[in-house]
C-alpha positions as CSV (number, residue, x, y, z in Angstrom):
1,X,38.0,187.0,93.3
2,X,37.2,184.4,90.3
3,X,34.1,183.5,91.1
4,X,33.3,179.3,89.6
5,X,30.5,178.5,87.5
6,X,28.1,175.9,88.2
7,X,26.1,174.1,85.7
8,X,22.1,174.6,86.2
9,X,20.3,171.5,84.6
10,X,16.5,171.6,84.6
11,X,14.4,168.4,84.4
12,X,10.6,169.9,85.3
13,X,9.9,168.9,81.4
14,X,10.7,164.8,82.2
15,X,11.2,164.3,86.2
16,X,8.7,166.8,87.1
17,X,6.0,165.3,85.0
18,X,6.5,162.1,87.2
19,X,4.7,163.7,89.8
20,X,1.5,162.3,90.2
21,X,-1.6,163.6,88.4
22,X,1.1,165.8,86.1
23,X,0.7,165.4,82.5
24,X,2.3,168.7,80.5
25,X,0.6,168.5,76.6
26,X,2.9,169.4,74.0
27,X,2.4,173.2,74.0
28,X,2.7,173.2,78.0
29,X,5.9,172.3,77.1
30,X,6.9,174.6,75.1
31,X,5.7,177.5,77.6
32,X,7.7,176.4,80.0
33,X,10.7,175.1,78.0
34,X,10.8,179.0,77.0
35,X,10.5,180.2,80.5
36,X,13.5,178.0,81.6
37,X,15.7,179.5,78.9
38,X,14.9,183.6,79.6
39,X,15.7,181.8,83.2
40,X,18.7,181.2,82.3
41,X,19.3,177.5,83.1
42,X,21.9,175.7,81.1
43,X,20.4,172.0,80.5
44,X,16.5,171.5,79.9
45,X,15.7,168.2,79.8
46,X,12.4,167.9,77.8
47,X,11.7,164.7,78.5
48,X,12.5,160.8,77.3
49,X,11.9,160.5,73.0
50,X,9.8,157.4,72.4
51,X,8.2,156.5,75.9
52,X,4.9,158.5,75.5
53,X,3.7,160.3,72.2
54,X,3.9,163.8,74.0
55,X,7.4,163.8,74.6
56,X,8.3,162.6,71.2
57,X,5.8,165.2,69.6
58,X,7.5,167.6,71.6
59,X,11.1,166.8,70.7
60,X,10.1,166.6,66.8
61,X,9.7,170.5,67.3
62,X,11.3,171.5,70.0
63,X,12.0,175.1,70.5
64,X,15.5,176.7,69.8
65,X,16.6,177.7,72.9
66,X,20.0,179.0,74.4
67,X,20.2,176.8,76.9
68,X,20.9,172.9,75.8
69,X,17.6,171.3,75.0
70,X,18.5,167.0,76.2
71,X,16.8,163.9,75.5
72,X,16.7,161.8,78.9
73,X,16.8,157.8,78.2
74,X,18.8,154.5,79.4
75,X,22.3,152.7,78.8
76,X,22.0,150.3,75.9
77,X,20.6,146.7,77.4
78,X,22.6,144.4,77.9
79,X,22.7,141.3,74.8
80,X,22.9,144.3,72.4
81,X,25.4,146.6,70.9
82,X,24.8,150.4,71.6
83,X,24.9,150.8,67.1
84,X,21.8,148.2,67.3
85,X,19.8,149.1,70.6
86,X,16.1,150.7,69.2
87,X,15.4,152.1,72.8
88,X,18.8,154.1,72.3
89,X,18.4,155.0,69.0
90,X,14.8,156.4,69.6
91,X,16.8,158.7,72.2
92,X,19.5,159.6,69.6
93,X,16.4,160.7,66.7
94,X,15.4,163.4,69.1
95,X,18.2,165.5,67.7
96,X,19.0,167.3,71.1
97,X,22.7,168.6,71.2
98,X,22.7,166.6,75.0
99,X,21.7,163.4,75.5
100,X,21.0,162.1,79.1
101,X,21.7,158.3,80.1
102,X,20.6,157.0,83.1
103,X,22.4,153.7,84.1
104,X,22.9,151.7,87.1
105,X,25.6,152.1,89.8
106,X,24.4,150.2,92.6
107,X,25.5,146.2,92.4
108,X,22.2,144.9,94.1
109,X,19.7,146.7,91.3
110,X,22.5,145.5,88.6
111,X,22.1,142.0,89.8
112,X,18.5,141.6,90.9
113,X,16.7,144.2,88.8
114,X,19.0,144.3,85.7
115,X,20.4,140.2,86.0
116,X,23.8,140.8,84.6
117,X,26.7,140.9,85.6
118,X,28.7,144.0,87.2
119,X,31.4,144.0,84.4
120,X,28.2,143.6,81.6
121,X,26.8,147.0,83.2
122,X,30.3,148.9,83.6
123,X,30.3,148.3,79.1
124,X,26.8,148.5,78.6
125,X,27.3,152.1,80.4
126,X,30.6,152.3,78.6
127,X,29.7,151.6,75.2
128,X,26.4,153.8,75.1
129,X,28.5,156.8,76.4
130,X,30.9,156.5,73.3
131,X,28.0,156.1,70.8
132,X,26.5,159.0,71.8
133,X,30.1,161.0,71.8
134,X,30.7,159.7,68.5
135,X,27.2,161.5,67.0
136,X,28.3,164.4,68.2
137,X,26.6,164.3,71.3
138,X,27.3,166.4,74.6
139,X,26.9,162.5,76.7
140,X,25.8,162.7,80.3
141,X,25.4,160.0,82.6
142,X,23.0,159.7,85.8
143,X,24.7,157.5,88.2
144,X,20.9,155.5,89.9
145,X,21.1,155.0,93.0
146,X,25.0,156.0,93.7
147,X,24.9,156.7,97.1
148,X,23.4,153.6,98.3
149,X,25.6,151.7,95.9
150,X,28.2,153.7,96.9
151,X,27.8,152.4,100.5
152,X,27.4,148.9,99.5
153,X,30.4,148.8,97.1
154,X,31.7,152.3,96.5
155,X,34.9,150.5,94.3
156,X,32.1,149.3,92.0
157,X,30.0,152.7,92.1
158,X,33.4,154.8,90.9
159,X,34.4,152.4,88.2
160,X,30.8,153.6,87.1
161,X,31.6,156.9,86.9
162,X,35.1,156.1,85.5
163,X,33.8,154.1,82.6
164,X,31.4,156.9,81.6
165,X,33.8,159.5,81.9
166,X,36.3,157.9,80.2
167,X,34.3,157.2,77.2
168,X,33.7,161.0,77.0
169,X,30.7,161.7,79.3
170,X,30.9,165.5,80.1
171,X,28.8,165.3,83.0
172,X,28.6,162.2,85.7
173,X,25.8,162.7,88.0
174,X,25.1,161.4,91.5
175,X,21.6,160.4,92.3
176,X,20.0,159.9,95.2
177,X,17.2,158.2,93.5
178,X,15.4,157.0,96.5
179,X,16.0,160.5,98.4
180,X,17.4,159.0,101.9
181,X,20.7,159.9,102.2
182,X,20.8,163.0,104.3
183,X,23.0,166.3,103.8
184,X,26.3,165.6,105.4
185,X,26.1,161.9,104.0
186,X,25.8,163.6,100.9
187,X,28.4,165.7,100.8
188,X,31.0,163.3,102.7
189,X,30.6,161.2,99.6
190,X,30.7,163.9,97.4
191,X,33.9,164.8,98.7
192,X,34.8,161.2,98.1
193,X,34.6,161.0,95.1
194,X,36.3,163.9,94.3
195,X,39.1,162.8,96.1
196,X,39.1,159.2,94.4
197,X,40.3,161.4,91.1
198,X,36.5,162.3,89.7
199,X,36.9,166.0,88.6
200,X,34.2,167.9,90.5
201,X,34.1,170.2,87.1
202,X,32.6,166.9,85.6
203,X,30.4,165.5,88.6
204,X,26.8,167.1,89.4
205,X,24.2,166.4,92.2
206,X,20.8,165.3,91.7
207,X,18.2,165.0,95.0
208,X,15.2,163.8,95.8
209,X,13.0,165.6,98.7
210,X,12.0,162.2,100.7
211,X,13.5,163.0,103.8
212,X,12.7,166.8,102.6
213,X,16.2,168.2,102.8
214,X,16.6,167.7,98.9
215,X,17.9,171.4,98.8
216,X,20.4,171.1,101.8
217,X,22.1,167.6,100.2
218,X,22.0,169.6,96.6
219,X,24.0,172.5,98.6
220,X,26.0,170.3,100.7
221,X,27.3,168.5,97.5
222,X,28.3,172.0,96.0
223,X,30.2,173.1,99.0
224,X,32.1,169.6,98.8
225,X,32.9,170.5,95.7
226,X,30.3,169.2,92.6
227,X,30.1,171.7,89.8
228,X,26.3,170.7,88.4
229,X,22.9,170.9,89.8
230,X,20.0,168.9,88.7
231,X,16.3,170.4,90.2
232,X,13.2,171.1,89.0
233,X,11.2,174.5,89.2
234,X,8.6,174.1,92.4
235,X,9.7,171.3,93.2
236,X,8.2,168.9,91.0
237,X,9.1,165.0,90.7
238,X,7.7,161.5,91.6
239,X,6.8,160.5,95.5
240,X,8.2,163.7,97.7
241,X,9.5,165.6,94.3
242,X,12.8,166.8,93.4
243,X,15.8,169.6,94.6
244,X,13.5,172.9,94.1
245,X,15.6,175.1,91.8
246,X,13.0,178.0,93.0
247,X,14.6,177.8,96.2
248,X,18.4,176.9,95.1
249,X,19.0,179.4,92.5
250,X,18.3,182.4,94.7
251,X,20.3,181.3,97.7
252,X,23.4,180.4,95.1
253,X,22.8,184.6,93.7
254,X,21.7,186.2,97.1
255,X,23.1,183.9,100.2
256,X,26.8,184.1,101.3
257,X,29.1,182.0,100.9
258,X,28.0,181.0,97.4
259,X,27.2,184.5,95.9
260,X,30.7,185.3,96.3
261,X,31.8,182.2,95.5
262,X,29.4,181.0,92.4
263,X,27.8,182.3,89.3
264,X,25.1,180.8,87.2
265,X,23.7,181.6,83.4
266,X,20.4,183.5,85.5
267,X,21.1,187.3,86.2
268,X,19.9,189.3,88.4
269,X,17.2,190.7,86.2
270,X,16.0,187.1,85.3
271,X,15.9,186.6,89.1
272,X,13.4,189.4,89.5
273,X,10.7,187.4,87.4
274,X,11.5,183.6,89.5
275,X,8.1,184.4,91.2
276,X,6.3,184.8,88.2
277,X,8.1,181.5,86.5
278,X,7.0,179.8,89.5
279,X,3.3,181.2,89.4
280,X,3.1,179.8,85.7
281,X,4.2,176.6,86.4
282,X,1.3,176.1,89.0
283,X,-1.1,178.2,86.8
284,X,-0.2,175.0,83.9
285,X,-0.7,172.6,86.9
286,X,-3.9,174.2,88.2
287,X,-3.0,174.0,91.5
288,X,-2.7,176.5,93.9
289,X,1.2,178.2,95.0
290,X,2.3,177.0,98.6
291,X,2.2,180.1,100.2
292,X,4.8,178.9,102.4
293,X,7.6,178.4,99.6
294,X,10.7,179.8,100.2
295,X,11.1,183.2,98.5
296,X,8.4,183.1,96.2
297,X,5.5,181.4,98.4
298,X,2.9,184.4,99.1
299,X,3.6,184.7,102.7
300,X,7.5,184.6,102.0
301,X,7.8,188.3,103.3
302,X,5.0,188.7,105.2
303,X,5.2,189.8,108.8
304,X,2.4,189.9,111.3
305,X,3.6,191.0,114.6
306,X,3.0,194.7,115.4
307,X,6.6,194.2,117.2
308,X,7.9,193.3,113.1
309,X,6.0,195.4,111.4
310,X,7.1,198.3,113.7
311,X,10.7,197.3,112.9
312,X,9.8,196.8,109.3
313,X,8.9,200.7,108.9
314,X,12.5,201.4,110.2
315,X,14.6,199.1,108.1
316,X,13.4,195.9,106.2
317,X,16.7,194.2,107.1
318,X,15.4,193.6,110.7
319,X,13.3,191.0,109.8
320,X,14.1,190.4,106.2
321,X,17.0,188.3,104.4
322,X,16.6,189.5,101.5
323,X,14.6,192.1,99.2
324,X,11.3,190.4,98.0
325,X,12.1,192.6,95.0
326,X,14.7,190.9,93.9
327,X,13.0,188.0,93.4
328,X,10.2,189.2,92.1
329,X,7.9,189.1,95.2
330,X,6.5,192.2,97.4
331,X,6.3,192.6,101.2
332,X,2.8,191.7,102.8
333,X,1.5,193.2,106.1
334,X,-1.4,191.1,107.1
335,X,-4.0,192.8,109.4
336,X,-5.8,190.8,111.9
337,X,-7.4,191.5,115.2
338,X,-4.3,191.5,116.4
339,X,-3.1,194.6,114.5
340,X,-1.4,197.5,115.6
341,X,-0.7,201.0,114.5
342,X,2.6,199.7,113.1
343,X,1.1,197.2,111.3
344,X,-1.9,199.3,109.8
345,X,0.3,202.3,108.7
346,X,3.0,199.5,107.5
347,X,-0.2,198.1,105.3
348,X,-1.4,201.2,104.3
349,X,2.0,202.4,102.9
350,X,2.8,199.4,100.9
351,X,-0.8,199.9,99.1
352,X,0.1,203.5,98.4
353,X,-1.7,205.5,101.0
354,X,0.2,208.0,102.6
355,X,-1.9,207.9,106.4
356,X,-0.7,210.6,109.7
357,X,-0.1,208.7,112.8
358,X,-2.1,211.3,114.7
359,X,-4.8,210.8,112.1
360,X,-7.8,209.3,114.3
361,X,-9.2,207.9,111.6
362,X,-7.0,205.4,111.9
363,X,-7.9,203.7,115.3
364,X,-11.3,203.6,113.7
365,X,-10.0,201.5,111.1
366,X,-8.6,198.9,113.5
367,X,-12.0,198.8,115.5
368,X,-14.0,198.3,112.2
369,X,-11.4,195.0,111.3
370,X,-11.8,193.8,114.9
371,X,-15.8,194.0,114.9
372,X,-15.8,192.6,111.4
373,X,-13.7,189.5,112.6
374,X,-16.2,189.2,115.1
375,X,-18.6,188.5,112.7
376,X,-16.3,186.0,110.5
377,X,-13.9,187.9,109.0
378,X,-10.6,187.3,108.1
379,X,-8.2,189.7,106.7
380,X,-5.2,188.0,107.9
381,X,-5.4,186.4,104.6
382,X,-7.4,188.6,102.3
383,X,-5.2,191.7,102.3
384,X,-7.5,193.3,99.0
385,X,-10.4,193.2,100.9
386,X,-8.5,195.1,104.3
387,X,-7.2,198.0,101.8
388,X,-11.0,198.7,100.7
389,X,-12.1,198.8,104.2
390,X,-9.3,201.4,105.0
391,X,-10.1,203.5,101.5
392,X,-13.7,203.5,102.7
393,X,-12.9,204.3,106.5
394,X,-10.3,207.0,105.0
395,X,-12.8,208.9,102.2
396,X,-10.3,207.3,99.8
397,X,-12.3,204.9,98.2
398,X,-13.7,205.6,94.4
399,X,-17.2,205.3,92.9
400,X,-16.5,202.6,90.2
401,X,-19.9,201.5,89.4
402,X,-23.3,200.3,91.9
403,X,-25.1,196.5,92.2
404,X,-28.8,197.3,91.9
405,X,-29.5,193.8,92.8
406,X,-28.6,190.1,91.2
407,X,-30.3,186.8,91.0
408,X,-28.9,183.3,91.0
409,X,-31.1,180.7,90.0
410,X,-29.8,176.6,90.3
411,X,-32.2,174.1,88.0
412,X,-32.0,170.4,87.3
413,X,-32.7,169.6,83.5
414,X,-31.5,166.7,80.8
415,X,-29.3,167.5,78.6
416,X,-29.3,166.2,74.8
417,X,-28.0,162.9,76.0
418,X,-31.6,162.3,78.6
419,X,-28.8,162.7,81.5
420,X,-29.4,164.6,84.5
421,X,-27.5,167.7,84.8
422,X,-27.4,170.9,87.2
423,X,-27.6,174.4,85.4
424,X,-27.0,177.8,87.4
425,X,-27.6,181.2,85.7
426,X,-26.6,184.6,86.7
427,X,-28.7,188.0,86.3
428,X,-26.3,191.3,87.3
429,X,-27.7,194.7,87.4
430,X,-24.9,197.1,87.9
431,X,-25.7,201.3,87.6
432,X,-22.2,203.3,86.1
433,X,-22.9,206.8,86.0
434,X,-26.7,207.7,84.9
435,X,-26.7,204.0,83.4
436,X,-27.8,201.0,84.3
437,X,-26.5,197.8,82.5
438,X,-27.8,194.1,83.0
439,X,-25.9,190.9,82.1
440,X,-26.6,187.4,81.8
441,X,-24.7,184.6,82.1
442,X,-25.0,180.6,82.9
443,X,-22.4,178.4,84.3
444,X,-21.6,175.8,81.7
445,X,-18.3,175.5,80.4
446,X,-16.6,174.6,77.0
447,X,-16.8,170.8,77.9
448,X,-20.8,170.9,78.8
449,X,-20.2,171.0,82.7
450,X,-21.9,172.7,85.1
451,X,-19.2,175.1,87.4
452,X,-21.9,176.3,90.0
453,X,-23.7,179.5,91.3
454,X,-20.9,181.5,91.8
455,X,-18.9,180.4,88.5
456,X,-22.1,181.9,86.6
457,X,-21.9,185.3,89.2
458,X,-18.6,185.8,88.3
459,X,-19.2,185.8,84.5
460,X,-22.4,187.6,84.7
461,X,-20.4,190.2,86.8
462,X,-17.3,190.4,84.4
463,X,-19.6,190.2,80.9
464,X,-20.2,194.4,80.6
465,X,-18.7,197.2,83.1
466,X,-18.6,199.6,80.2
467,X,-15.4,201.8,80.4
468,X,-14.0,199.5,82.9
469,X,-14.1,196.3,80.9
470,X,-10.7,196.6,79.8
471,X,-8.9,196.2,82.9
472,X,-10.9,193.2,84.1
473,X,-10.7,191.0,80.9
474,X,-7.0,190.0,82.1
475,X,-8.7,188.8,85.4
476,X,-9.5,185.2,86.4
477,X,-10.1,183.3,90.0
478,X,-7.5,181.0,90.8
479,X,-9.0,179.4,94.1
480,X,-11.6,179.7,96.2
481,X,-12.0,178.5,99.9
482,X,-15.1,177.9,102.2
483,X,-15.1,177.8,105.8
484,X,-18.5,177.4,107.6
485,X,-17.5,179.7,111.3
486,X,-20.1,179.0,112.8
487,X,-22.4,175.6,113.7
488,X,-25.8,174.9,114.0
489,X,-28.7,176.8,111.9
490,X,-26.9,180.1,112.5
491,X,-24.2,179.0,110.8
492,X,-22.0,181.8,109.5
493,X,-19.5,181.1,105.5
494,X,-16.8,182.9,105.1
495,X,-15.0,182.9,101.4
496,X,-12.0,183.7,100.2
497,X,-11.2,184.4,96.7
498,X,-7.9,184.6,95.4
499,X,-7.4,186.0,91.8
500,X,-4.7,186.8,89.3
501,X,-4.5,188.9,86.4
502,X,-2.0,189.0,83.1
503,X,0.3,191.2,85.0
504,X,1.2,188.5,87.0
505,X,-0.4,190.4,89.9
506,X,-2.4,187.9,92.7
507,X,-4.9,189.1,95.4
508,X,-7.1,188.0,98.2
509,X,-10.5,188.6,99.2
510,X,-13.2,188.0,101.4
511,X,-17.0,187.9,102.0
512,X,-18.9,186.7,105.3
513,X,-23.0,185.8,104.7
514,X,-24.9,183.1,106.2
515,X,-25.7,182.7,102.5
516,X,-22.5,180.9,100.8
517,X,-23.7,183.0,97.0
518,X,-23.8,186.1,99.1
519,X,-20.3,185.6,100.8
520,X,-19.1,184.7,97.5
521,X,-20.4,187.7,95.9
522,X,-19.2,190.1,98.3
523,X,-15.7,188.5,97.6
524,X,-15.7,189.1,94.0
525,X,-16.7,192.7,94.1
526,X,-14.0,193.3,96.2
527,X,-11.7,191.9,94.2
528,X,-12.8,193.8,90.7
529,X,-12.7,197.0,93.1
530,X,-9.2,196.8,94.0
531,X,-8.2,195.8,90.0
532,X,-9.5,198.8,88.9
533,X,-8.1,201.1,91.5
534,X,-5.0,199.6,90.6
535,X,-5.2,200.2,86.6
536,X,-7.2,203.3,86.9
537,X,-6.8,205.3,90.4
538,X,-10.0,207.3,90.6
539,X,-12.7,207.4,87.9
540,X,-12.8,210.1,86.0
541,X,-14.5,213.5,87.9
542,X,-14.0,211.9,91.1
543,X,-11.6,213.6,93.4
């Protein structure tokens, strides 16, 4: 069976930056221009050429990429010939081989927001379509707000699409611009149109997530028949955000009907590193991944109940729809005080160690997570911190290197401008071998700010671990989280660290003190422990 190809058309670069507090710089840009193209995406839209001096910095050098870079801006104005419109020229100076124009369909925004007539639209959309054709453009229009003006006037909202089209257009689009419509209006429309003489080869879908079902219109549109998807990775885009391509482009390659049905420019192999493209984009944003995202959120595969977890061990397909290898991401199962044997040995297998069911070692284990819950505790999401537990409990766990002691000191000083400021410094005596090594550090960063007592912990403890300093220089915290479990003046902190290193590798730990530097500490030895028992195993003369 001939399977049909739809059209992948990426606009993180210039939709996605409308989502409040994102601002890509140039070279942000660039990084994830290139990571769209080993994707495998077809269109990247890099963003609109004269409206802010990033995106026309970035178009000046754009990268050379396989897929085709587009410049995003409007239909000529009306009063003006395409030939003579600045706003459409700037567009045109970009030099993209595509060129995306964005143009009203919907007679109430062409009369009230635009005041022209509906025939003075229909040739402003026209006329810009056949400027850009004749330059050698590939032209494609974004139909605003077609399916509302579809509702109030669909006669109008296809001559639209005709006009574009018929100047040369290679792609019409229809937008849900305010993100209302819902799935099955989507694609009844969709079908619509089709069926009014719009080729479906020529007509794509592009969603907003307001009524969050963004995904489920995009599909619906597909299934009636449209042959381009517009998204952007994570999800990005103004208000709600846009059609997640992290969540469409593995359901069109893994989920019946359309893997049979579809391809796409992403291969399988390309698939396999969708996590990571997604964990870059928030790394860039500074924000932390939703753990909840469909196949590449961090609890994606992660099954809790002993009754799974037993199920699991027999055949991932009982409660798995896919491989998380396929995407990229890895099976997780969490321990709690709600653990069973399933769940430990299930655990303990996916972190490498081989453990006997008639080992009694093991119910010891699950008594040592249970009393250490009691005490604040959480390994339900620190799974890093549960392995080292089980290595200790087990005789498995390696000798890497000792804290004699450490010292955190907070102090309030002026700076060179007379101005207040807070200053925490760091002493960390760690022994490795017969030697004992001591590192300083303080807390202030590049830009003169003061990051806080554990900031200046975790650089002191990362500064010098001798032969282990290697496999730690790759390793950064990527959130921390601070929940007080107990009230009162016995109140009890528990913190949980989550860190990342260049493999693209990210882990949880956790530390309980009534002592929020101690918690914190505790935290980030655990999680330089189970970096270097991944990278190195055992220390050398350990057995």
């Amino acid at each position: 069976m001939t399977r049909t190809r739809l059209s992948l058309f990426d606009t993180t670069l210039r939709d996605g930056q409308q989502t409040q507090g994102v601002q890509f710089s140039v070279a942000e840009k660039r990084q994830i221009a290139a990571a769209l193209d080993a994707l495998g995406v077809d269109y990247i839209e890099g963003g609109w050429p004269g409206a802010n001096p990033t995106d026309s910095e970035f178009f000046a050098s754009a990268p050379i990429t396989g897929a085709r870079m587009t410049a995003f801006g409007m239909t000529r104005r009306v009063g003006r010939s395409a030939e003579n419109d600045d706003v459409l020229a700037g567009v045109l100076d970009a030099g993209t081989p595509a060129v995306c124009l964005v143009g009203k369909t919907h007679e109430f925004h062409v009369t009230t927001a635009l005041g022209v007539t509906l025939e003075e639209n229909r040739e402003a959309i026209a006329s810009s379509i056949r400027h850009l054709v004749a330059k050698d453009r590939d032209a494609l229009f974004d139909a605003e707000h077609f399916f509302d003006g579809y509702r109030a006037n669909p006669g109008y909202a296809l001559s639209c699409l005709t006009a574009a089209l018929e100047a040369g257009a290679s792609w019409v689009v229809l937008c849900d611009t305010n993100g209302g419509s819902l799935p099955a209006d989507i694609g009844r429309v969709t079908a619509e149109v089709i069926a009014s003489g719009i080729p479906g080869t020529k007509l794509g879908i592009h969603c907003h997530d307001d009524t969050g079902m963004a995904v489920a219109a995009t599909l619906a549109a597909v299934d009636a028949g449209a042959r381009q998807i517009q998204g952007t990775l994570n999800g990005l885009g103004e208000r709600c955000g846009n059609a997640n391509l992290t969540t469409i482009i593995p359901t069109l390659l893994l989920k019946e009907p359309y893997a049979s049905r579809f391809e796409t420019g992403v291969s399988q192999a390309a698939l396999a590193g969708l996590l990571k493209t997604s964990r870059m984009l928030d790394d860039i944003l500074n924000r932390v991944p939703l753990r909840a995202a469909p196949y590449v959120g961090a609890s994606a595969f992660a099954h809790k109940a002993g009754l799974h977890a037993s199920a699991i061990l027999k055949d991932p397909a009982t409660y798995e729809h896919v491989a998380p290898s396929l995407i990229g991401n890895e099976r997780v199962i969490p321990m709690s005080n709600q653990a069973g044997q399933s769940n430990l040995r299930a655990r303990l297998a996916s972190a490498g160690i081989e453990a006997d069911p008639k080992d009694g070692r093991l119910g010891r284990i699950l008594d040592v997570i249970k009393e250490r819950e009691d005490q604040g505790y959480a390994y339900d999401g620190a799974q890093a911190s549960f392995e080292l537990v089980a290595r200790r409990e087990l005789g498995l766990m390696p000798d890497f290197f000792e804290v004699k002691r450490y010292r955190v000191t907070v102090e309030r000083r002026k700076n060179r401008y007379d101005r207040m400021i807070s200053l925490s410094e760091a002493v960390v005596v760690v022994k490795i071998g017969d030697r004992k090594m001591m590192s300083v550090s303080d807390s202030m960063d590049e830009l003169g700010s003061d990051r806080g007592p554990v900031n200046a912990l975790a650089k002191a403890l990362g500064k010098d671990l001798g032969p282990y300093q290697r496999c730690i220089d790759d390793m950064k915290l990527v959130d921390f989280k601070v929940r007080i479990t107990q009230g009162g003046t016995e109140a009890v902190t528990r913190v949980i660290i989550d860190s990342e290193d260049g493999q693209g590798r990210r882990w949880s730990t956790v530390g309980v003190s009534a002592n929020i530097v101690d918690a914190s500490f505790e935290a980030l030895l655990d999680a330089i422990q189970w970096k270097l028992i991944r990278d190195i195993g055992r220390p050398s003369g350990q057995t």
